[in-house]
C-alpha positions as a Markdown table, in Angstrom:
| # | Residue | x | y | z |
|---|---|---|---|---|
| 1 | Unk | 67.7 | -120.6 | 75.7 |
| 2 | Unk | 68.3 | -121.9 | 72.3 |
| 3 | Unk | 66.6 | -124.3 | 70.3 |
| 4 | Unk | 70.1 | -126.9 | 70.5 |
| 5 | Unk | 70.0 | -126.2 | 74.6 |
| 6 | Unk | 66.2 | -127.0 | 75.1 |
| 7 | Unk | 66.8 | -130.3 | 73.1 |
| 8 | Unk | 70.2 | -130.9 | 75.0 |
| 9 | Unk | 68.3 | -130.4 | 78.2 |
| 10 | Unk | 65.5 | -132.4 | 76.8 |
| 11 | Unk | 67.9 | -135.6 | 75.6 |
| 12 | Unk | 69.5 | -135.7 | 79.0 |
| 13 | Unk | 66.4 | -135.2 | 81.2 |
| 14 | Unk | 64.2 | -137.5 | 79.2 |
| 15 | Unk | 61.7 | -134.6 | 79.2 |
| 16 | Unk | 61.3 | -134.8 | 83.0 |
| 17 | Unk | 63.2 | -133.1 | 85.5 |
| 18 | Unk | 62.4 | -133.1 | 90.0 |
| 19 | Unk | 61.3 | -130.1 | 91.2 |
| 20 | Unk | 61.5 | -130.0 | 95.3 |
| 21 | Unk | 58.9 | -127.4 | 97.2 |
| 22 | Unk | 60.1 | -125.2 | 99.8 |
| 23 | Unk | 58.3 | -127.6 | 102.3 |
| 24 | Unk | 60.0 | -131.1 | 101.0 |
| 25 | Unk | 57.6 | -132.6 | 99.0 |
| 26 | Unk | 59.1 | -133.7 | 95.3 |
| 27 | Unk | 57.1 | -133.7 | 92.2 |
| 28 | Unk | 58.4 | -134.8 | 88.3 |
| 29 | Unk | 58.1 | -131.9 | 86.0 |
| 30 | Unk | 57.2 | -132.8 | 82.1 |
| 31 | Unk | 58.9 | -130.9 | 79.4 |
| 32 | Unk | 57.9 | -131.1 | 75.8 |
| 33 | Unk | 58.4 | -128.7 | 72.9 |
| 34 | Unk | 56.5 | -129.4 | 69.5 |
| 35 | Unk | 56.2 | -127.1 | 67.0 |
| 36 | Unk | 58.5 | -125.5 | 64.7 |
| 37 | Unk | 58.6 | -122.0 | 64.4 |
| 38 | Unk | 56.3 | -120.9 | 67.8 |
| 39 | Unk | 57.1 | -123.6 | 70.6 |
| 40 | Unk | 54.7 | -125.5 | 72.9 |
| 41 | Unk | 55.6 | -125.9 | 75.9 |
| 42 | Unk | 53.4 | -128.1 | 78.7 |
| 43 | Unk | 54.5 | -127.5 | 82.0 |
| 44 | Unk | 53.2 | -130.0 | 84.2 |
| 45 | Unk | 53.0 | -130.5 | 88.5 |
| 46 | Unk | 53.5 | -126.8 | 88.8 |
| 47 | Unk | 53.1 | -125.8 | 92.8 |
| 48 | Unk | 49.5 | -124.5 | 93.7 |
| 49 | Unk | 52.0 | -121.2 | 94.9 |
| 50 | Unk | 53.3 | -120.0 | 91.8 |
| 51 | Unk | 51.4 | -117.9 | 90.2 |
| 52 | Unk | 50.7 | -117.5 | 85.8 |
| 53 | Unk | 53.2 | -114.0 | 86.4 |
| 54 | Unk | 55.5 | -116.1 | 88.1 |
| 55 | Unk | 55.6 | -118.3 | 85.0 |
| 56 | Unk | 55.7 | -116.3 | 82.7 |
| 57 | Unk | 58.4 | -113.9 | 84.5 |
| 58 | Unk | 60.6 | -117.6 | 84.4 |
| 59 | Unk | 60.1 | -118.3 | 80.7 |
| 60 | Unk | 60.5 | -114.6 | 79.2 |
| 61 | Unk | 63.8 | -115.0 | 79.1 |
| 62 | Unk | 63.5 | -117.9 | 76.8 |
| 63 | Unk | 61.3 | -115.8 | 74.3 |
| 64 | Unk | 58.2 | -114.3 | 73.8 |
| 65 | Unk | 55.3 | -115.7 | 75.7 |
| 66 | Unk | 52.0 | -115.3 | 73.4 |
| 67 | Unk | 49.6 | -116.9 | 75.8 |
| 68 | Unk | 49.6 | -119.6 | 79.0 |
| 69 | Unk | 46.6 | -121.9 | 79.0 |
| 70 | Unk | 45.6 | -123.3 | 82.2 |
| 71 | Unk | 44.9 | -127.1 | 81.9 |
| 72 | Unk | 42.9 | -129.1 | 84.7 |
């Protein structure tokens, strides 16, 4: 995805988009991308399922991922 699409999707989702678990339950996702050059990205509410692989597998497509910081 491109820099113009991320803040596109940004601008129309206020930075927080729904995501629905298999089971029902609903839970707000926050985006945010500081930075210039390397993006930052804080995923937030991600389901106790889905594993760092998983994650990164989703985002690769978007770039390179350097690292994925686990935050409690």
């Amino acid at each position: 995805m491109t820099d113009g699409k991320v803040l596109e999707v940004l601008r129309d989702t206020d930075g927080q988009i729904e995501y629905k678990y298999p089971k029902g339950k609903v839970s707000v996702v926050t985006l945010v991308m500081p930075g210039l050059r390397t993006k930052r990205i804080r995923v937030e509410n991600i389901p106790p399922e889905m594993s760092q692989e998983a994650l990164q597998a989703s985002l690769t497509p978007d770039g390179k991922i350097l690292d994925i910081q686990v935050e409690r």
